[in-house]
Structures are given as structure tokens and as C-alpha cells.
KOLBAMAR-15021 format. One record per residue (C-alpha): chain; residue number from 0; x, z, y; residue in three letters. Coordinates in Angstrom, 3 decimals. Each point is the difference from the previous one (the first is absolute). Layout:
semi:vexdren:xx:zz:yy:lumdo
A:NUM:X:Z:Y:ala $
...
This chain:
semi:vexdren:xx:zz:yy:lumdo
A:0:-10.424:0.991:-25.926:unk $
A:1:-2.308:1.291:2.438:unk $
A:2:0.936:1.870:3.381:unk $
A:3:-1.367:3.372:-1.317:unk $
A:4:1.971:-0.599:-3.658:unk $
A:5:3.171:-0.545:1.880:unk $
A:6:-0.435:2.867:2.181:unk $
A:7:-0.618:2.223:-2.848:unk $
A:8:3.005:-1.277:-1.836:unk $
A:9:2.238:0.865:2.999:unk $
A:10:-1.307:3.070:0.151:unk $
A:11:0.460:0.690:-3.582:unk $
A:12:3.384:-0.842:0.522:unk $
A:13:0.791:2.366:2.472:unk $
A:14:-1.331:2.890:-2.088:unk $
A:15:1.918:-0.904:-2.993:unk $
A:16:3.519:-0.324:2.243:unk $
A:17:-0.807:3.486:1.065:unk $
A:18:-0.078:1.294:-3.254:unk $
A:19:3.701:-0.854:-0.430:unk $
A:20:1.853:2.631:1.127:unk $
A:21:3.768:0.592:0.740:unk $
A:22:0.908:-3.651:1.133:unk $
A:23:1.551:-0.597:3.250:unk $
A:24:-1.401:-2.495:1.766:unk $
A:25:1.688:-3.138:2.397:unk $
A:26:-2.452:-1.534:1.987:unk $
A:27:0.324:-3.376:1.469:unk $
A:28:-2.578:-1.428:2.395:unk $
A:29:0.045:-3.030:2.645:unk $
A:30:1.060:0.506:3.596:unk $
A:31:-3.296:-1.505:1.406:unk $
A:32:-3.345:2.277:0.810:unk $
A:33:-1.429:-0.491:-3.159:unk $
A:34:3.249:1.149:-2.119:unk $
A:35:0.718:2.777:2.610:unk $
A:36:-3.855:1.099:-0.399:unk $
A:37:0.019:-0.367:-3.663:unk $
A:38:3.658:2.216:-0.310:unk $
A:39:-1.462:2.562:2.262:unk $
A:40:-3.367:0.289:-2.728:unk $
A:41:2.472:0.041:-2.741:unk $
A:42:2.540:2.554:1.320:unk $
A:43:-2.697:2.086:1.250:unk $
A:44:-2.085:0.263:-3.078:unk $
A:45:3.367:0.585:-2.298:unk $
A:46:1.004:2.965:2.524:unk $
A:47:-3.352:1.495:-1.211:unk $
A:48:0.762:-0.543:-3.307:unk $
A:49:3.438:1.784:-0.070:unk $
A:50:1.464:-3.343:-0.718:unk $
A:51:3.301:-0.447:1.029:unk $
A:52:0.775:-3.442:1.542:unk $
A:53:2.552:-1.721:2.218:unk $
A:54:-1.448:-2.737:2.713:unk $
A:55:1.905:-3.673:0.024:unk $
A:56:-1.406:-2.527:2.808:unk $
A:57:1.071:-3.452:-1.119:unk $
A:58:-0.021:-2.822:2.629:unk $
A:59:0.739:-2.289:-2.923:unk $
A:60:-0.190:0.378:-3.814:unk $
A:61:2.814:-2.444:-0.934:unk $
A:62:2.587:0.318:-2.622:unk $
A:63:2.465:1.890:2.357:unk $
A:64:-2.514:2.786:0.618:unk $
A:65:-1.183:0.152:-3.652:unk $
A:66:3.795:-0.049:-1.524:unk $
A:67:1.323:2.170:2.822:unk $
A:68:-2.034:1.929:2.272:unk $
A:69:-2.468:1.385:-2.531:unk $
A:70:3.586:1.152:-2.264:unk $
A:71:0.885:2.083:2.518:unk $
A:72:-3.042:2.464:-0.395:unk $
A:73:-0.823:1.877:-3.043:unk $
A:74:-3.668:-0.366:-1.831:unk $
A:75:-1.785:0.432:-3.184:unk $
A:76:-2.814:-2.071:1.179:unk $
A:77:-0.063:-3.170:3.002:unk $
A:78:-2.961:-0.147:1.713:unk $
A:79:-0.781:-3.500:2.461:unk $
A:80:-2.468:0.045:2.547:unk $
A:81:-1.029:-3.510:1.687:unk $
A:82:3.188:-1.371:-1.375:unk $
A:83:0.667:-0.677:-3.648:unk $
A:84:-2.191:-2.912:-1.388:unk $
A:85:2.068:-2.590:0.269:unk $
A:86:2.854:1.577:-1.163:unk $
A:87:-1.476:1.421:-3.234:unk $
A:88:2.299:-1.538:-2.387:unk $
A:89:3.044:1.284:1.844:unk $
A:90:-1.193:3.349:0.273:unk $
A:91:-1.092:-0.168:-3.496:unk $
A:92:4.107:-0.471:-0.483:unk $
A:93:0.655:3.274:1.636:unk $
A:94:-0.528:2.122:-3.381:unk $
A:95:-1.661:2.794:1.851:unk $
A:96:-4.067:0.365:0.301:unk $
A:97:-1.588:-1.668:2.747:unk $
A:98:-3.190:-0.111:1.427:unk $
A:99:-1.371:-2.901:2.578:unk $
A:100:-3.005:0.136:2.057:unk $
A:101:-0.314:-3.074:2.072:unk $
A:102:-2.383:-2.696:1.218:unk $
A:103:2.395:-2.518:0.384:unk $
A:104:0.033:-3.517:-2.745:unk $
A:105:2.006:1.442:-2.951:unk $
A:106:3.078:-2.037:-1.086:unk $
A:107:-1.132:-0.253:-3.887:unk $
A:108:-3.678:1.760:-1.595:unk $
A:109:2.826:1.079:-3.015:unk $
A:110:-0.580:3.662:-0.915:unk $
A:111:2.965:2.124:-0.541:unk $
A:112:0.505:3.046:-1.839:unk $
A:113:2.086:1.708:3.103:unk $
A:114:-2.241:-0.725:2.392:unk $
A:115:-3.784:1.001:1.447:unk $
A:116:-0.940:-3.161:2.488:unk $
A:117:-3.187:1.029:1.424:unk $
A:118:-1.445:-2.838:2.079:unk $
A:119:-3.394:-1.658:0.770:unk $
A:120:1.351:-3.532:-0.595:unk $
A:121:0.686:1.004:-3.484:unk $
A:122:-3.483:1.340:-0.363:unk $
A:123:-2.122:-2.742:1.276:unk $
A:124:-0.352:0.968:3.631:unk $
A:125:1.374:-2.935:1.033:unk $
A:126:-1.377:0.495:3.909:unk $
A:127:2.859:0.332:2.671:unk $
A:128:-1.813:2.947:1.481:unk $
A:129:-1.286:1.845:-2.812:unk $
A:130:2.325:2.841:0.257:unk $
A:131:3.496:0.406:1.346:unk $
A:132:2.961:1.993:-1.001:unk $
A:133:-0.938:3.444:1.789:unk $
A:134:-3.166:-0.236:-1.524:unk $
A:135:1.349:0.003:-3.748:unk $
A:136:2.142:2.742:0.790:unk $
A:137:-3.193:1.734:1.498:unk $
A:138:-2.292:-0.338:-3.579:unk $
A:139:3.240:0.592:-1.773:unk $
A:140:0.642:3.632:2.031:unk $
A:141:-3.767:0.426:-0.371:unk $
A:142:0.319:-0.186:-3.667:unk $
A:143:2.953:2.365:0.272:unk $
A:144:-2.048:2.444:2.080:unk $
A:145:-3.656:0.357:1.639:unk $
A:146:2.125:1.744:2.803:unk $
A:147:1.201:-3.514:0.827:unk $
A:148:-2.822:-1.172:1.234:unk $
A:149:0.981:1.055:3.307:unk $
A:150:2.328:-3.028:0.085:unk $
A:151:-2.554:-2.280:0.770:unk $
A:152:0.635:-1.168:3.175:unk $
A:153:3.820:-0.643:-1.140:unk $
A:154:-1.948:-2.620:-2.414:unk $
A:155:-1.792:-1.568:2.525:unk $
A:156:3.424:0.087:2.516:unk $
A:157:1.392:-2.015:-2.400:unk $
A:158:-2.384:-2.455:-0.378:unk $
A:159:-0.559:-0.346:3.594:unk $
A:160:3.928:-0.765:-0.213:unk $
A:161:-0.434:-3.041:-2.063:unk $
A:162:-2.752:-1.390:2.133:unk $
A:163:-2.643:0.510:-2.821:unk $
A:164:-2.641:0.806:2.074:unk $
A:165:-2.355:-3.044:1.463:unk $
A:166:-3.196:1.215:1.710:unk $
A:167:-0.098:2.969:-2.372:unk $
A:168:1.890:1.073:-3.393:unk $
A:169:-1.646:-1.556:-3.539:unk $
A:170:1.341:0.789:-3.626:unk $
A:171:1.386:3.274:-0.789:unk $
A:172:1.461:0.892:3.932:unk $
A:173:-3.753:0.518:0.389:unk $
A:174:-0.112:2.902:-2.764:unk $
A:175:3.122:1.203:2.099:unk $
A:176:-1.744:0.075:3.320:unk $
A:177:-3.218:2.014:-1.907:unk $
A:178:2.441:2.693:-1.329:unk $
A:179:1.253:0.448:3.766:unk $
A:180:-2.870:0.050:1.641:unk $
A:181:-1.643:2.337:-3.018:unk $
A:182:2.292:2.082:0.500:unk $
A:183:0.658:0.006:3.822:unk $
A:184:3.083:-1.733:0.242:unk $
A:185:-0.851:-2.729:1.144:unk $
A:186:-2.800:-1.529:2.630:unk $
A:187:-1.115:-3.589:0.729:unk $
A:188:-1.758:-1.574:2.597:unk $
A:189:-0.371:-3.023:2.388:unk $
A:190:2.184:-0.872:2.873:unk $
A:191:0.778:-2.878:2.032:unk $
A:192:2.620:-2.089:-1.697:unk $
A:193:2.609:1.088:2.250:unk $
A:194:3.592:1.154:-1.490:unk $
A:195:2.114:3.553:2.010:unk $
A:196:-3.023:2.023:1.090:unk $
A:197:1.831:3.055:-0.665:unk $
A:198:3.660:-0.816:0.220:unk $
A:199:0.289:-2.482:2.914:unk $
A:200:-0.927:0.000:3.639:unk $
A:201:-3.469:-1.679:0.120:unk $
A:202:1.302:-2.783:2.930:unk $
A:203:2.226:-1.652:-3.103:unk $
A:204:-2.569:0.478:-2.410:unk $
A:205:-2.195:-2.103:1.971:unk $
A:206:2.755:-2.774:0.844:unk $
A:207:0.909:-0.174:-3.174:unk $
A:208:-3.253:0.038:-1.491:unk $
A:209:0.539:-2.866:-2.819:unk $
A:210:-2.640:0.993:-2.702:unk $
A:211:-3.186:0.157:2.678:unk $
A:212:0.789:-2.544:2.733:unk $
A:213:-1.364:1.287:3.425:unk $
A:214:-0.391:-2.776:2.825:unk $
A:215:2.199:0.540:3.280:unk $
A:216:1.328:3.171:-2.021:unk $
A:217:2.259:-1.558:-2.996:unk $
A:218:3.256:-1.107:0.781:unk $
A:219:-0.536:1.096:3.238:unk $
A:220:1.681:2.961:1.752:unk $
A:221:-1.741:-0.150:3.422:unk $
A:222:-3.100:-0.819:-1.403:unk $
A:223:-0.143:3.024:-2.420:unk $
A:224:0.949:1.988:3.038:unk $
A:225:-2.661:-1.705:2.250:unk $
A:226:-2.436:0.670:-2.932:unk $
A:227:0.772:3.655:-0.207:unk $
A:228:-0.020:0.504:3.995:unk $
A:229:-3.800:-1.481:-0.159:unk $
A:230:-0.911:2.391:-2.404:unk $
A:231:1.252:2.948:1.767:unk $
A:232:2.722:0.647:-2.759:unk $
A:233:2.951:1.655:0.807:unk $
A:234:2.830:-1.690:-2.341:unk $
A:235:2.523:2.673:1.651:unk $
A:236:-0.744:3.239:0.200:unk $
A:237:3.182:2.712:1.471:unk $
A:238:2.268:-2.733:-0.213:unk $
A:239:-0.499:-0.377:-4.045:unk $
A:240:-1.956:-3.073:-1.400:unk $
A:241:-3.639:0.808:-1.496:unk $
A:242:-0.698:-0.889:-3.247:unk $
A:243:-3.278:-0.965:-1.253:unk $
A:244:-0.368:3.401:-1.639:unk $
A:245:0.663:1.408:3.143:unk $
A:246:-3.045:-1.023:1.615:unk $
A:247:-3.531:1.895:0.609:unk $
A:248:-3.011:-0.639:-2.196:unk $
A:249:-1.250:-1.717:2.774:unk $
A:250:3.058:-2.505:1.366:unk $
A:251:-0.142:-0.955:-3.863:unk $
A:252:-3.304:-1.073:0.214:unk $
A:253:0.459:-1.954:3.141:unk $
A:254:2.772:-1.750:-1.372:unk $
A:255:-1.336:-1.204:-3.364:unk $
A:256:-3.345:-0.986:1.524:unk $
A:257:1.908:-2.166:3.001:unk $
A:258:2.381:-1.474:-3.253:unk $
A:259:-3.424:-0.577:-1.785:unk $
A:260:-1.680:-1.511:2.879:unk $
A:261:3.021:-2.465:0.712:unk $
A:262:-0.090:-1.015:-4.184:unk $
A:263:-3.922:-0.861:0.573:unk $
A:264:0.204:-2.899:-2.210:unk $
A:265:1.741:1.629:-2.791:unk $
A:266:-1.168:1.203:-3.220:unk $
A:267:-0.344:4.118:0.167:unk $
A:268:1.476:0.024:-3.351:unk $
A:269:3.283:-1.801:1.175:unk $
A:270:0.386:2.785:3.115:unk $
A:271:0.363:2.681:-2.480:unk $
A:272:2.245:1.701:-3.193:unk $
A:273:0.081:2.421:-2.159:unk $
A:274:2.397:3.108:1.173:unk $
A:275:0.904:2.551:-2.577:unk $
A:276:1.181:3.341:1.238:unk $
A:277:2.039:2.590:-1.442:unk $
A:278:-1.805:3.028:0.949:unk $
A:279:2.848:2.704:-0.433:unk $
A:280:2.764:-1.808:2.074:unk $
A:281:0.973:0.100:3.391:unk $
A:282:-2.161:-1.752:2.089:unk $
A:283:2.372:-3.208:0.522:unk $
A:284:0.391:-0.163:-3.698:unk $
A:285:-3.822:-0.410:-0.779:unk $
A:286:-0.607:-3.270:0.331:unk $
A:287:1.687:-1.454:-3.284:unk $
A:288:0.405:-3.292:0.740:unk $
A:289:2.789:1.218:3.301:unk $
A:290:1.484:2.427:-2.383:unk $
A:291:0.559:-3.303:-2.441:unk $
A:292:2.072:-1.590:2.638:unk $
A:293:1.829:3.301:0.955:unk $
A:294:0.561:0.574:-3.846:unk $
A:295:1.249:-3.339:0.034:unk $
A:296:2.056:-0.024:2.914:unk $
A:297:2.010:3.070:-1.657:unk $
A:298:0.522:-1.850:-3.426:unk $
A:299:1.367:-3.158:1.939:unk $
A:300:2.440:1.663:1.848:unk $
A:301:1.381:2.486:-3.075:unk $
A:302:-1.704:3.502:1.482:unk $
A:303:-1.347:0.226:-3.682:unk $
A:304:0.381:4.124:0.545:unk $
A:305:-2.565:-0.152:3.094:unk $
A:306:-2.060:-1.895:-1.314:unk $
A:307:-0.468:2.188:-3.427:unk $
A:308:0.201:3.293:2.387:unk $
A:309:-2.817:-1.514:2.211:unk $
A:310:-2.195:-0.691:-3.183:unk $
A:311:0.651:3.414:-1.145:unk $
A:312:-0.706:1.982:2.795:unk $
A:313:2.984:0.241:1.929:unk $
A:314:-0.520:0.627:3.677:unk $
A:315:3.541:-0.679:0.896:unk $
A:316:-0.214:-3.041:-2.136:unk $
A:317:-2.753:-1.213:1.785:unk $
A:318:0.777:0.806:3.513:unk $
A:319:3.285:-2.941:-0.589:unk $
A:320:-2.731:-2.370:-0.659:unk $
A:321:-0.437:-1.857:3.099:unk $
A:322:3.780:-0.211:0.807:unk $
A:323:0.130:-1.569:-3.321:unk $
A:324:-2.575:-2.494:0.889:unk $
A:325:1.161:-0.353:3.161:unk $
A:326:3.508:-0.964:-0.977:unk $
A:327:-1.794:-2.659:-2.743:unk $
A:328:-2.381:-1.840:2.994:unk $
A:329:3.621:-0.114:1.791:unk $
A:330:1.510:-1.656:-2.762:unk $
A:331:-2.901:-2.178:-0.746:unk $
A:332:0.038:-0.848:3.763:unk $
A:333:3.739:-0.949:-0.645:unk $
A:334:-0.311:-2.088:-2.845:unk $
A:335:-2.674:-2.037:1.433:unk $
A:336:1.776:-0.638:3.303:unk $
A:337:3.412:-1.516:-1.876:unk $
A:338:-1.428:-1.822:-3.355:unk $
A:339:-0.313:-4.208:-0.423:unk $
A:340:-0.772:-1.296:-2.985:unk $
A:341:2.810:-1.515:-2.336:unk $
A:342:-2.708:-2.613:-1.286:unk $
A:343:-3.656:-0.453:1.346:unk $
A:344:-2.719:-2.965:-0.516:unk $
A:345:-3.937:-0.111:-0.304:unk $
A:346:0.205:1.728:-3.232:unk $
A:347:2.813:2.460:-0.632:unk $
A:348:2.438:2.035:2.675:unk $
A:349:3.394:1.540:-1.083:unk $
A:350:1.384:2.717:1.604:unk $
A:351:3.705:0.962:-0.770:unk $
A:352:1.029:3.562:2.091:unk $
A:353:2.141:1.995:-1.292:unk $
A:354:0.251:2.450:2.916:unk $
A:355:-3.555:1.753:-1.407:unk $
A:356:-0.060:2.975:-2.206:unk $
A:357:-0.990:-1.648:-3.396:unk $
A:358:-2.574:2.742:-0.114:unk $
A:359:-1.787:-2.019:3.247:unk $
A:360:-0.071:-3.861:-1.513:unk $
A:361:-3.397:0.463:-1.791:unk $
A:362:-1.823:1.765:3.256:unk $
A:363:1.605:-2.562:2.143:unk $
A:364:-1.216:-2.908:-2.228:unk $
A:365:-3.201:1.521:-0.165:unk $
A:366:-0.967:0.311:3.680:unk $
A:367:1.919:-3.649:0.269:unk $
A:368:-2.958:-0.949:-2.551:unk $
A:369:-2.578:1.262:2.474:unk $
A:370:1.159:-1.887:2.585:unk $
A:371:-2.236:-2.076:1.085:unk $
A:372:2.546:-1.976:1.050:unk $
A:373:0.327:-1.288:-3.266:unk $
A:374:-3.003:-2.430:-1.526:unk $
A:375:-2.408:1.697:-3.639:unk $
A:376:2.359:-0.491:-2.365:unk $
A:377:3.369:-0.102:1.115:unk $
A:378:2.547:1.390:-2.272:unk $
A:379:2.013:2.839:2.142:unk $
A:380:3.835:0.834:-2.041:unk $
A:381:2.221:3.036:1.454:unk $
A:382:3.732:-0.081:-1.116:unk $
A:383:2.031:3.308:0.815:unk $
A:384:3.624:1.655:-1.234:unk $
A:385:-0.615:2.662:-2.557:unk $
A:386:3.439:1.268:-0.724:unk $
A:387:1.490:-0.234:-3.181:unk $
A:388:0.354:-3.861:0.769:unk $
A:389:-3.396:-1.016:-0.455:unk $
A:390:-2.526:-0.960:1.734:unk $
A:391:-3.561:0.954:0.460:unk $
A:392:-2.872:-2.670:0.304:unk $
A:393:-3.932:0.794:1.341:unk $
A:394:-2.270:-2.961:-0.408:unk $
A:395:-3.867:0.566:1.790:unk $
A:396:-2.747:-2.565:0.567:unk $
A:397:-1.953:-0.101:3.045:unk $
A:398:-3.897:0.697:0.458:unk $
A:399:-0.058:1.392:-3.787:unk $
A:400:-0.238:-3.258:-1.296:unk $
A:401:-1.189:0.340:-3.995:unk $
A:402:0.860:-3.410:-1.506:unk $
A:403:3.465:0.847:-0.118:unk $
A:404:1.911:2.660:-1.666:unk $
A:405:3.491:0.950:1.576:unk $
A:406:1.216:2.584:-3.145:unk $
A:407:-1.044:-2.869:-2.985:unk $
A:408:1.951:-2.765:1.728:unk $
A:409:3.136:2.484:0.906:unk $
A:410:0.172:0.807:-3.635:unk $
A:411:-0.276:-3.820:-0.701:unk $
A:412:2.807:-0.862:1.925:unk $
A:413:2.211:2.725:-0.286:unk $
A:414:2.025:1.373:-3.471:unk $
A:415:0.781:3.272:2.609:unk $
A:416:-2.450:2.766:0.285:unk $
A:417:-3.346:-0.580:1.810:unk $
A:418:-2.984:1.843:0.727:unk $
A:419:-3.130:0.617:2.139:unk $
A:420:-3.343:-1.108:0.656:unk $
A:421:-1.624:-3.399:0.867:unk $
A:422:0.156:0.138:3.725:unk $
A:423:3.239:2.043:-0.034:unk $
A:424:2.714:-0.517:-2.144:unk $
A:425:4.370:0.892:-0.388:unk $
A:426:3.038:0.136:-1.424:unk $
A:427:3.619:1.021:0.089:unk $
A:428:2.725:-2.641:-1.181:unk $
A:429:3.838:-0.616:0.641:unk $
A:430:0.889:-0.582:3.666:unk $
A:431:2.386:-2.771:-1.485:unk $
A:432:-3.305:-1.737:-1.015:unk $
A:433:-1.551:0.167:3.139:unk $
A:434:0.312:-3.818:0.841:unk $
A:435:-1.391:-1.033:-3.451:unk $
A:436:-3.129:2.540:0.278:unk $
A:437:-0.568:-1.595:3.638:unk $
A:438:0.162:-3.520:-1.036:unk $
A:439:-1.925:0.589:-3.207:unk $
A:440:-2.992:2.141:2.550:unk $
A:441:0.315:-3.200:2.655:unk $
A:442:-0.522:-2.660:-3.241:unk $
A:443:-3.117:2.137:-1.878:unk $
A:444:-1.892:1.037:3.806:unk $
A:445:0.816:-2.602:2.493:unk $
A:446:-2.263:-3.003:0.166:unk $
């Protein structure tokens, strides 16, 4: 199927669920940006519709949530959002309608009669970044509504979320972008590939400046401050720290012309990235790739309700956004200080800590996987305590290595529930098989 058939099925979707009228609504999404993103489409565009719904955030879709959380809430219809695909046969089981939008590898291509699965992998779009989960929720609301089209940038959030995005969007996130910036929503331009030009002081951005590597300046504190002092930049200003944001026209210019100057050698088109603003935000929330990792922060740490206020509109909601993130860098600060790996050669390090939120193992294992620390191609697992007595396991692979792909091997070696993508990949099993998973990881990645 091509990109603009699949669209227009989604879309046709979403008109003909909107059609169906008097069914209450339960409506499950992930905990992550793009699930978050893709609830807050979803929610939004069935307020407009007059449909009534109830909002579940699951951290994991096992058999304990599907048997017993979900009983506890009444429905005529279950609706999952970036969760759902590989659990299609189970939710099949439930005996109540279900729809599924999600991007994730589907358990089994079986139809059933109880359920709507509406995903690209089904539909031939087999490329990672083709869409996410926010943006099927986005062509489904649009089908519900041309009103909806003001959810753009939520689309894009999402993707952003899920790392889709490399030196520009391709596939249908494009179309997404077009609507926004059609439409006003959203703008796009160039900028220096530095990360926290509106949300954090401009001395750390510079220090920690990982994506554009600036000589004497990265991994530096007194040489980002030296830098600035040449330039005539104030990095305090009234006792507060500037931001990049906070800076004239002109300091702006000095600065990315001295960065420029120092990365001589470089290719221009390295320096730079694509930034998509959402115009109708507060100013710190613009830039949608921050807003992914404040989104983020908020799922990670349970503050589902700010995080769906912010997305809404909420400017109570969104003034408790940096104390959220500020309490996640603490934690992640935390975490990084006390963890040693259970298990760790040239190809494959274990990590067993079960004083982390569950919620945190994937983010953890990611930035682990980005470590460059650890040689192209290392296999990075996460193990944390998820209550219940089980256990929740986060698999990544560093430098986005292709020739290996983490969520076909977990469901090879595993009779439990697996799911994810090729470069990121989980589960949840039985704490009391903790041991066996370990050993069975340490025999399958370890060289």
C-alpha cells in the first residue's frame, strides 16, 4: 500500500468511528511522548465529538493489566494508542470492541472480527520512521473532523518522541509537518544542532553540547565560560542564567559565527537541524524537540495529568513542567552515579537495578546506548522491579546499528510477551525468572 492509500484509510477510519454514536469510550495509550502525544490527539478530537471517554496510561500491557486493571472501568468500546500490537490476540479475548493504532511489530497479521488494528507494518510501510503513533491518531482525528487539523504539531511531538526524525522528516510525518505549517501551526527552520536553547541556561548547553562538538567548548565548563567571556556574552544576567533565547539578535550572531569559525573543517550540513516550532505555545514550549523530552520526563515519572493538561492548554499544567524535569535530570543523575553492570563484555552489558522506576529502564538503556563509551554495536539490557512480581527488561543497541534486530530475537527467545523496534526492544516476565532470562540474554549476545 502506498503512503497516501494508508493515510486515506486511517482517515476513513476515523470518520466512520465517529459515526457511531452512544459508546463510551476507554482509552489506553503508552506512557512515553509518542503515546502521551497520540492520547492527547485522541482525547482532544473525541471531546469535540461529544464522545464520552475515560483515559488509561499503561506502563505495561501484560496479562495483569488486561485481566484486571482494564475490569475495573466500564466501556462499550477499547481504544489503544502506541500500545496494543503485540497483544492483539489477548485483547481480541476481551469480548468488547477494540481499536489499535500503533507502529510497533504486531504479534500475529491474523484479522479478528473484534478488533480494528490500524498499523503501517500491516500495510506495507515497513520503514521505522514512516509514521509514529501520534501521527495515526492525527489522520485518524482528521478523518473524524477537518477541525482537527489543528493537532498537527501533537503529530509531529510525537514523532520527535520516538526519534523519527534524521536530518529532516520523510514518509507521511512530512504530510504532517505541511498541514502545520499550512495552517500556521507549525514553523521550521535551520539552527545549529545544539539541544536546550529555550529551556536551559546557555553555559550547559554549550558544555554539554553532544550532537555539534565545539573545540575547547564541549565537555568543558571553563572553556564554555572562557568562550562566552571572549564574545562579550553575558551567561548571567540579575543573578539568573541566560538562555540562548535570551540573547540579542546580535550576541546570537556572534556566537554561531565564532562556533562556525571554530568547526572550519566541517561540513555546513552537519552544523545544522531541522527545528519545528509550535507557533501557539508558550515560548519555552516551541521548540518540539525540548517539549519531547519534557513530555517525556512527565510520562517517566507518572505526572500523566500534566503532561495531558500541558498538551491541552493548561497553564497551570505547564507552569509544573520544569520541576518535573528537574526532579527526572535528578534522578537520572542518581541512577548513573550508583549503577555497575551485573554482566558486561565486548558485546553485550547487563544491568540489574531494581531501585529505578520501571517506567525509567528503557530511557536509561537508551542514553546507556549512546554512550560512547560503549563500541557500534554493543547490545545495552536494562532490568528493573515492576511490581506485581515481575520484572521489566529494555534491550538498545548502540550507534543504531541495522544488521541486528533487538524485538525479532526477543520474541525468538522468549514464550513471554515482547515487543518493540529493531534498535529498541522489551518485555515484562516473572521476577522468579529473572536468572533464566539473564543467562539465556548473556548465552544469545555475549561473544
Amino acid at each position: 500500500m502506498q503512503p497516501d492509500e494508508f493515510q486515506s484509510m486511517v482517515q476513513a477510519a476515523g470518520k466512520a468511528f465517529s459515526e457511531l454514536e452512544g459508546r463510551r469510550v476507554l482509552l489506553i495509550g503508552d506512557y512515553d511522548t509518542d503515546g502521551l502525544s497520540a492520547v492527547s490527539i485522541l482525547k482532544q478530537a473525541f471531546s469535540r465529538a461529544n464522545i464520552p471517554h475515560t483515559v488509561l496510561i499503561a506502563t505495561q500491557l501484560d496479562d495483569y493489566f488486561l485481566e484486571t486493571t482494564l475490569q475495573e472501568h466500564e466501556r462499550d468500546v477499547l481504544f489503544f494508542v502506541d500500545v496494543g500490537a503485540t497483544r492483539c490476540k489477548a485483547i481480541a479475548s476481551l469480548d468488547t470492541p477494540a481499536y489499535i493504532l500503533d507502529h510497533h511489530k504486531p504479534e500475529s497479521e491474523e484479522d479478528f472480527a473484534s478488533v480494528v488494528h490500524i498499523n503501517p507494518l500491516l500495510s506495507g510501510l515497513s520503514q521505522s520512521n514512516a509514521i509514529s503513533s501520534s501521527g495515526l491518531a492525527y489522520f485518524f482525528a482528521l478523518g473524524m473532523s477537518r477541525d482537527n487539523r489543528v493537532l498537527a504539531p501533537l503529530g509531529i511531538l510525537g514523532a520527535l518522541g520516538d526519534m523519527q526524525e534524521q536530518y529532516g522528516f520523510s514518509i507521511l510525518n512530512t504530510v504532517i509537518v505541511q498541514h502545520g505549517v499550512l495552517q500556521g501551526s507549525i514553523e521550521t527552520k535551520q539552527q545549529l544542532r545544539l539541544f536546550g536553547l529555550h529551556t536551559r541556561p546557555l553555559l550547559k548547553v554549550l558544555t554539554y553540547s553532544s550532537d555539534l562538538y565545539i573545540p575547547g567548548v564541549t565537555n568543558n565548563y571553563g572553556g564554555a565560560k572562557r568562550f562566552l567571556q571572549d564574545l562579550n556574552i553575558r551567561y548571567i544576567e540579575d543573578g539568573t542564567p541566560r538562555k540562548y533565547v535570551d540573547l540579542t539578535e546580535d550576541e546570537q550572531e556572534r556566537l554561531e559565527e565564532e562556533i562556525l569559525a571554530r568547526k572550519r573543517k566541517a561540513l555546513t550540513e552537519d552544523l545544522y537541524k531541522e527545528v519545528y516550532r509550535w507557533t501557539s505555545v508558550p515560548d519555552f514550549m516551541q521548540d518540539l524537540k525540548e517539549l519531547a523530552t519534557m513530555i517525556n520526563a512527565c510520562g517517566r515519572l507518572g505526572e500523566y495529568d500534566i503532561a495531558l493538561d500541558t498538551l491541552e492548554g493548561s497553564s497551570e499544567a505547564q507552569e509544573k513542567l520544569f520541576t518535573v524535569l528537574s526532579r527526572y535530570k535528578s534522578l537520572l543523575h542518581e541512577v548513573f552515579h550508583d549503577i555497575t553492570p551485573a554482566f558486561s563484555d565486548e558485546s553485550f552489558v547487563l544491568f540489574d537495578y531494581d531501585a529505578l522506576p520501571p517506567s525509567m529502564a528503557g530511557i536509561v538503556a537508551s542514553m546507556l546506548a549512546r554512550n560512547k563509551k560503549y563500541p557500534k554495536g554493543v547490545v545495552i539490557g536494562f532490568m528493573a522491579a515492576c511490581g506485581h512480581d515481575r520484572t521489566k527488561l529494555s534491550l538498545r543497541v548502540s550507534r543504531d546499528v541495522t544488521s541486528i534486530h533487538l524485538a525479532d530475537i526477543l520474541a525468538e527467545l522468549f514464550d513471554f510477551s515482547t515487543g518493540g523496534h529493531a534498535n529498541a526492544a522489551g518485555a515484562v516476565f516473572f521476577s522468579e525468572e529473572k536468572e533464566t532470562v539473564k543467562q539465556t540474554l548473556i548465552d544469545r549476545f555475549s561473544k
